[in-house]
C-alpha positions as CSV (number, residue, x, y, z in Angstrom):
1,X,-28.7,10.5,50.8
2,X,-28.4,9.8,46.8
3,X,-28.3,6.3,46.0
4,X,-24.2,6.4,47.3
5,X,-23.7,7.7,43.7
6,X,-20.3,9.0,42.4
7,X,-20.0,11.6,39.8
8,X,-20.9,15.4,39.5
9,X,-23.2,17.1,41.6
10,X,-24.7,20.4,41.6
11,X,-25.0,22.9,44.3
12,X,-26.8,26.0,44.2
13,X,-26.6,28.5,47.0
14,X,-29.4,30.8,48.3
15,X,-28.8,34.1,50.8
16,X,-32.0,35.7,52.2
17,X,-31.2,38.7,53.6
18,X,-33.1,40.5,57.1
19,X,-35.7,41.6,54.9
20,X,-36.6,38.3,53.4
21,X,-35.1,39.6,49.7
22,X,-34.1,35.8,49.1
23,X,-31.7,34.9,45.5
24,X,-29.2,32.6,44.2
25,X,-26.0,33.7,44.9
26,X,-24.4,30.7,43.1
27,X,-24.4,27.6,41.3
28,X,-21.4,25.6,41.3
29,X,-20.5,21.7,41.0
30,X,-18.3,18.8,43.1
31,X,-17.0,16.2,41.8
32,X,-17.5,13.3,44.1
33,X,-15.2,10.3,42.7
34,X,-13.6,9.0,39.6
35,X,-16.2,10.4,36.8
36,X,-13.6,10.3,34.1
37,X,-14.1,7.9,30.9
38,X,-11.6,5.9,29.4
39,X,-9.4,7.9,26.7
40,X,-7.0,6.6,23.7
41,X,-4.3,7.9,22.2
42,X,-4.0,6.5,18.5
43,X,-6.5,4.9,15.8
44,X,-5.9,3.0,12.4
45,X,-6.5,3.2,9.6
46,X,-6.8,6.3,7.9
47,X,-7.3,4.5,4.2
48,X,-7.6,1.1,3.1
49,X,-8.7,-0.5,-0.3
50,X,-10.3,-3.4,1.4
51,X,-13.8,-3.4,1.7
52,X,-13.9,-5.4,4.9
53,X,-11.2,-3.4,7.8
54,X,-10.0,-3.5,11.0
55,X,-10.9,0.0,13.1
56,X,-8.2,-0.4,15.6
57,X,-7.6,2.0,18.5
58,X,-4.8,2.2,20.6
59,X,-3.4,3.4,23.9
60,X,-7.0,2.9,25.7
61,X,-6.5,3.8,29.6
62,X,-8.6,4.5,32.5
63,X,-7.7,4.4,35.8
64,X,-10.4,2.3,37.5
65,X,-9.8,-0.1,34.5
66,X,-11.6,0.0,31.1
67,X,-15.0,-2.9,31.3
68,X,-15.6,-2.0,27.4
69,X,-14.9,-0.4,23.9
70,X,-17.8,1.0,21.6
71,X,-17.2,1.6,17.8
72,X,-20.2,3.6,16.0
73,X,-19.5,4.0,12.3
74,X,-21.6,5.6,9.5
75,X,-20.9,6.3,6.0
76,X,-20.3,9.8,5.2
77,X,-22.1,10.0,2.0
78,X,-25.3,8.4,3.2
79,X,-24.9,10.8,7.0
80,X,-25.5,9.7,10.5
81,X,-28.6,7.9,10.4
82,X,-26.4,5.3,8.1
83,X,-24.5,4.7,11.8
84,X,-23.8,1.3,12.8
85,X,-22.5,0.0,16.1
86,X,-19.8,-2.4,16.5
87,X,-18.8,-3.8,20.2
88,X,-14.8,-3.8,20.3
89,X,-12.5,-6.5,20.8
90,X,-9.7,-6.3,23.0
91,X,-6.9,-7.6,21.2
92,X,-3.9,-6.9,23.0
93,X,-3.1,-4.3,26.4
94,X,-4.9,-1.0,25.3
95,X,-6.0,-1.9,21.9
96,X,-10.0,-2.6,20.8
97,X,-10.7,-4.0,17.1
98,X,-13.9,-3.8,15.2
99,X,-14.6,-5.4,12.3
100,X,-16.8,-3.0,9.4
101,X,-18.0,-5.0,6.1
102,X,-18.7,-1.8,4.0
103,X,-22.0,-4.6,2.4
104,X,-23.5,-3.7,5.5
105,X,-23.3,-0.3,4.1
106,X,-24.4,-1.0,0.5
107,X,-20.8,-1.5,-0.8
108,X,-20.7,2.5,-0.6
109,X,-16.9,3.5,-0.9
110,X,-15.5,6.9,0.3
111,X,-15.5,8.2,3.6
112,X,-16.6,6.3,6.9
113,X,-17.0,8.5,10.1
114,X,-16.2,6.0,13.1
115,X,-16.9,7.5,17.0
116,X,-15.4,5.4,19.5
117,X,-16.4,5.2,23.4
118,X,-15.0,4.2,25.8
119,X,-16.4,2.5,29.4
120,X,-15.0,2.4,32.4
121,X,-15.3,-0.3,35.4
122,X,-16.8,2.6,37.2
123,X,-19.6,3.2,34.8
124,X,-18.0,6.0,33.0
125,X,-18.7,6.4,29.7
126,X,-17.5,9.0,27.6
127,X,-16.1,9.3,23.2
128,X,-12.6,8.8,23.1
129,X,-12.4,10.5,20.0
130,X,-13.9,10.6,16.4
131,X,-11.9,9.8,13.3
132,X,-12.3,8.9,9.7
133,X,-11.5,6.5,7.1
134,X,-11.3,7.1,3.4
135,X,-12.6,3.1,1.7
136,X,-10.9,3.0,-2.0
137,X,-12.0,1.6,-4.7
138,X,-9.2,-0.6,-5.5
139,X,-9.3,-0.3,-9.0
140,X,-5.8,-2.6,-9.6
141,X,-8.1,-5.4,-9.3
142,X,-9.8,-5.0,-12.8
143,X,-6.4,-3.5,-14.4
144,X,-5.3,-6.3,-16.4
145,X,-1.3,-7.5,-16.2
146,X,-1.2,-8.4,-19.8
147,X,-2.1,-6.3,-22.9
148,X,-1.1,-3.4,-24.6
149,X,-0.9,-0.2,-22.1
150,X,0.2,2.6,-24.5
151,X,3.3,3.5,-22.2
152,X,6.1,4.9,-24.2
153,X,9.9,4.6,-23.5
154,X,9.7,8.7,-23.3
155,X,7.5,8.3,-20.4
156,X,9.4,6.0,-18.7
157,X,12.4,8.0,-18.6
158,X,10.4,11.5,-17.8
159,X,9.0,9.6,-14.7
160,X,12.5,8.3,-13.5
161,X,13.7,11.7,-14.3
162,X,10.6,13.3,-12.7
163,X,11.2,11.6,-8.8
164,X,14.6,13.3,-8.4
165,X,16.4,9.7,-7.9
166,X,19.7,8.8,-9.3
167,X,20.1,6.2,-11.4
168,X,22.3,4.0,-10.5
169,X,25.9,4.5,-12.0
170,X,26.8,0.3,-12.0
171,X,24.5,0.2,-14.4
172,X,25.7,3.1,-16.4
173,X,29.2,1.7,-16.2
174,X,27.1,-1.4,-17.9
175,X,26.7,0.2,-21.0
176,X,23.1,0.6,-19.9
177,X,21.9,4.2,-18.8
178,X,18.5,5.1,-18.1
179,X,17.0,5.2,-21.8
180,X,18.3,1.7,-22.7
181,X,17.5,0.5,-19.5
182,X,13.5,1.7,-20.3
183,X,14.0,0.4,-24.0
184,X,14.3,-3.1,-22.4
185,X,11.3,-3.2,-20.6
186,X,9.6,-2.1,-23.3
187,X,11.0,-4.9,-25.8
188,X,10.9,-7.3,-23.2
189,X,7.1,-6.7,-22.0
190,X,5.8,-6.0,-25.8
191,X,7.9,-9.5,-26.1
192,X,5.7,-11.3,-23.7
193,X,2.4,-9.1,-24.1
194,X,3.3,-8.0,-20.5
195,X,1.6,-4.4,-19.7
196,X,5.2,-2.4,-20.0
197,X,3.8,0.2,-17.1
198,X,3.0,-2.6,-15.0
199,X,6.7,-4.1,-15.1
200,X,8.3,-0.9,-14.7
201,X,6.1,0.3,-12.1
202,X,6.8,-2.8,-10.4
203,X,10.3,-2.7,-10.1
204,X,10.6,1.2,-9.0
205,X,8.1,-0.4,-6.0
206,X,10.2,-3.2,-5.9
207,X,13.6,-1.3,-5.6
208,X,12.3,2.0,-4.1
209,X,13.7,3.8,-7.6
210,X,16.5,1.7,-8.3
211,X,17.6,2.8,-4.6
212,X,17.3,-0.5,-3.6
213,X,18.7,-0.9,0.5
214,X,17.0,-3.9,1.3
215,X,18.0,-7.5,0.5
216,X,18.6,-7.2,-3.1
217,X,21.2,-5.6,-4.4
218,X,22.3,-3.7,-6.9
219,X,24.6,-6.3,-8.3
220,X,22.4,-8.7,-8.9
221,X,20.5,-6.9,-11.5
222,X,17.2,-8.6,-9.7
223,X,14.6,-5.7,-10.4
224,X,11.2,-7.7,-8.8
225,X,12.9,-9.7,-5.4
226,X,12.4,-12.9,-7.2
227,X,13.8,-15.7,-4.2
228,X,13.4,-12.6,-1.7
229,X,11.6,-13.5,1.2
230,X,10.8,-11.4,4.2
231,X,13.3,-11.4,6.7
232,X,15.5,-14.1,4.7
233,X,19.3,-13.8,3.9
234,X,20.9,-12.3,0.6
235,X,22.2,-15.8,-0.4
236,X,18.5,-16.5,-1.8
237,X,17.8,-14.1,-4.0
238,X,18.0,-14.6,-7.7
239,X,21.2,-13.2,-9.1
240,X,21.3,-12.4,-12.8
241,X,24.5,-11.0,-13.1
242,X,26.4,-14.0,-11.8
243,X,24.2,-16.6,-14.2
244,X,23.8,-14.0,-17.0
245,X,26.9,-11.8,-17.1
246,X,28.3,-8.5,-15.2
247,X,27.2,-6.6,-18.5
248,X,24.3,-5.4,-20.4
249,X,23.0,-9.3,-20.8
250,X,22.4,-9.8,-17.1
251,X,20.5,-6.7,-16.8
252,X,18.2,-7.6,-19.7
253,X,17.8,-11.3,-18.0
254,X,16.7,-10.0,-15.1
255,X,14.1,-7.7,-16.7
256,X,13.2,-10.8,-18.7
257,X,12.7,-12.7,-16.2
258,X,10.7,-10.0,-13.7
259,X,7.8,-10.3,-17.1
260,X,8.1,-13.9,-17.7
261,X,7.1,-14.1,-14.1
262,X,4.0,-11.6,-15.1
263,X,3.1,-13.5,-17.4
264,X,3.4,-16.9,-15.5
265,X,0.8,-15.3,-12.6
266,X,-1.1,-13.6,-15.4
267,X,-1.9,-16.1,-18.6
268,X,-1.7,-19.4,-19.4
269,X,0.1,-18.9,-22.9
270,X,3.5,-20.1,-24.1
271,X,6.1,-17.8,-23.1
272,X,7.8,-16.5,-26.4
273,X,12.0,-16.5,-25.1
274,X,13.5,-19.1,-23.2
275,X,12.3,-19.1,-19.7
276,X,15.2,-17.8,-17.5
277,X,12.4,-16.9,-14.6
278,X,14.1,-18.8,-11.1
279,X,10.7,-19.0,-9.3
280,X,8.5,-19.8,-12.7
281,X,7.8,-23.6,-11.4
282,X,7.2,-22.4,-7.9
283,X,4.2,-20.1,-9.3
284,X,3.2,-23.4,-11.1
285,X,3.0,-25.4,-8.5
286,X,1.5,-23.3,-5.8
287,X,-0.9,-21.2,-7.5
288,X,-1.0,-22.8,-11.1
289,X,-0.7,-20.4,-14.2
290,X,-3.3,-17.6,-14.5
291,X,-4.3,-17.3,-11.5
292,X,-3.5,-13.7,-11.6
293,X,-5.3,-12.0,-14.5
294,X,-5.5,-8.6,-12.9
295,X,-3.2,-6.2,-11.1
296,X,-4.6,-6.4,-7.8
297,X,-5.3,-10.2,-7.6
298,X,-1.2,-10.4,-7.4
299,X,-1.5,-8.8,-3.5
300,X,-0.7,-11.6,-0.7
301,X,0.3,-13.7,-3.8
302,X,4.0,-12.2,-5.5
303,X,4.1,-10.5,-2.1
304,X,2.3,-10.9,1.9
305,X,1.4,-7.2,1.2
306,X,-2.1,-7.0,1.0
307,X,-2.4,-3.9,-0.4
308,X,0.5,-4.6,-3.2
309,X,-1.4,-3.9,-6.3
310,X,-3.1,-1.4,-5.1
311,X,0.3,0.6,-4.6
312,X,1.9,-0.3,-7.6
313,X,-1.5,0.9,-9.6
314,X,-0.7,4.5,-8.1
315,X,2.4,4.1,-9.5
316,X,0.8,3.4,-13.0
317,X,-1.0,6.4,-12.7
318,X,1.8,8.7,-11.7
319,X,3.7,6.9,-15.1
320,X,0.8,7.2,-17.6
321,X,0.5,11.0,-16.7
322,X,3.7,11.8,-18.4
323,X,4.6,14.0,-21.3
324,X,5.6,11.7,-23.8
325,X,8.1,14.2,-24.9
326,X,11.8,14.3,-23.7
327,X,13.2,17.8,-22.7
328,X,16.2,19.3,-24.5
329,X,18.0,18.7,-21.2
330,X,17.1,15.4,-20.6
331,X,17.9,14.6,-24.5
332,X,21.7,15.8,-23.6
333,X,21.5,13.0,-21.0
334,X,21.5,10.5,-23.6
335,X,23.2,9.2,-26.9
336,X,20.9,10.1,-30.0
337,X,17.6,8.2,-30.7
338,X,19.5,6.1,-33.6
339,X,21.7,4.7,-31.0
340,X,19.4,3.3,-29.1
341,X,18.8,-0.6,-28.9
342,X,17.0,-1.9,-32.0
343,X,13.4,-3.5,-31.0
344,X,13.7,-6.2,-33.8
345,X,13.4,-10.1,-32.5
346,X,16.7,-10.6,-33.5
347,X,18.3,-7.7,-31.7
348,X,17.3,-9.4,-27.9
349,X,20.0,-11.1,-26.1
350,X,20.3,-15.1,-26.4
351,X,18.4,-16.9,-23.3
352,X,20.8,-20.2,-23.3
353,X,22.9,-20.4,-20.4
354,X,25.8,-19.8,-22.3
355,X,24.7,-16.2,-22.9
């Protein structure tokens, strides 16, 4: 008597009594049928730096079987009526993609409001939920790798100091604790013209603060994974200490060679030591040099990550925000100021393989 159609329907009742007083006595509803829309359990991502993303949602189920995915995204900044739909792609069991081009926006960065809704083979159509997604200005890719940052070896140390990690006692057992091991990246970078807080902010993300775990070692005094791949073996990777030395040398070759691979993505001048960088032709050859100028230009290039300079540039932050004064306590850590390496040219180690 409807059509045949399944879904709510509403039923109010009317009494009338022996003196023809006639009311509503109630209003209630039936469900006739599957009237429930598709839901999901999960969406990605929640921040990104590139201006073109994936909104991916996960975990999308129905019952009768989902017919479609709808993705409506607007630009928080600009409201609502900014709201763009996207149909979504079914990718894999239970996950929909859309891709959003934040041009179709006007290149606004910030936060994106994105609805999703879901549609079921029974006609069922109903918002799976509503998240957002903060767009970052990704401002690694106009921080230049080579130049003169202004980090001092006093900030270097407070930021080690500052992320409660312990620093590794091989090296200490070295003759190199944490202040000598900061005054060599900051002779070897000004050495180079290498930005020092890129280098050292690069190896903490490199070696999760020295921590390492992964398939460098400690040993190998190998501060960037130069010859680590993903997924490859140990045997690959560059090791310093067994060309270099078990000492103080093959931890200042390995820093050496961490900024003459900077440099190698990042200019096209005449490196000023000896090169003793294992993966300096390979850079060459694939990409040619200077093909890196900025921070950010190094993601999907020194690593598959494509968000790599954008995480090491937090890290550059965090560092430049330090005091560039040493606690009494952290000064009780360390042999006095005129112990500490000279800077001078002729101080640095010798690059020949004999060294």
């Amino acid at each position: 008597k409807f059509g045949n159609k399944y879904g709510m329907y509403g039923v109010n009742i009317y009494g009338t009594d022996n003196k023809g007083n006639t009311g509503c006595i109630m209003t209630r509803y039936i469900k006739i049928g599957d009237t429930e829309a598709p839901t999901a359990t999960w969406f990605q991502p929640d921040e990104t730096t590139n201006s073109k993303f994936i909104a991916q949602v996960g975990g999308v189920t129905d019952k009768s079987g989902v017919k479609s995915v709808l993705f409506e995204v607007w630009n928080c900044s600009a409201g609502y009526g900014s709201a763009k739909q996207y149909a979504g792609v079914n990718t894999a069991s239970g996950v929909w993609d859309a891709t959003v081009d934040i041009s179709k926006f006007d290149n606004k960065y910030g936060m994106y409001g994105v609805n999703i809704y879901g549609t079921d083979n029974k006609g069922n159509t109903g918002c799976m939920m509503t998240k957002y997604v903060n767009v970052i200005y990704d401002s690694s890719l106009s921080y230049t790798i080579m130049g003169d940052s202004g980090t001092t070896v006093n900030q270097m140390i407070n930021y080690y100091l500052n992320s409660g990690k312990t620093y590794p006692q091989y090296y200490i057992d070295r003759n190199v604790d944490l202040a000598q091991f900061c005054q060599i990246y900051y002779e070897e970078a000004k050495a180079e013209g290498v930005k020092v807080d890129v280098a050292f902010a690069q190896m903490i993300y490199e070696t999760g603060w020295l921590q390492f775990g992964g398939i460098v070692p400690v040993e190998y005094f190998n501060f960037a994974g130069l010859g680590a791949f993903d997924n490859n073996s140990t045997g690959q990777c560059a090791n310093f200490a067994e060309k270099f030395g078990d000492n103080a040398t093959g931890i200042r070759m390995g820093i050496r060679a961490q900024i003459q691979h900077l440099k190698c993505y990042a200019s096209s001048a005449s490196l000023v030591n000896s090169c003793v960088d294992p993966r300096w032709d390979a850079v060459v050859n694939i990409y040619g040099r200077g093909s890196a100028p900025t921070l950010g230009q190094l993601s999907a290039k020194w690593a598959t990550n494509t968000s790599y300079g954008y995480s090491i540039m937090k890290l550059i932050n965090s560092l430049n925000s330090m005091s560039n004064t040493l606690s009494a306590n952290t000064l009780s850590l360390f042999a006095p100021p005129e112990a500490a390496p000279s800077t001078s040219p002729e101080a640095a180690p010798s690059t020949s393989p004999e060294a």
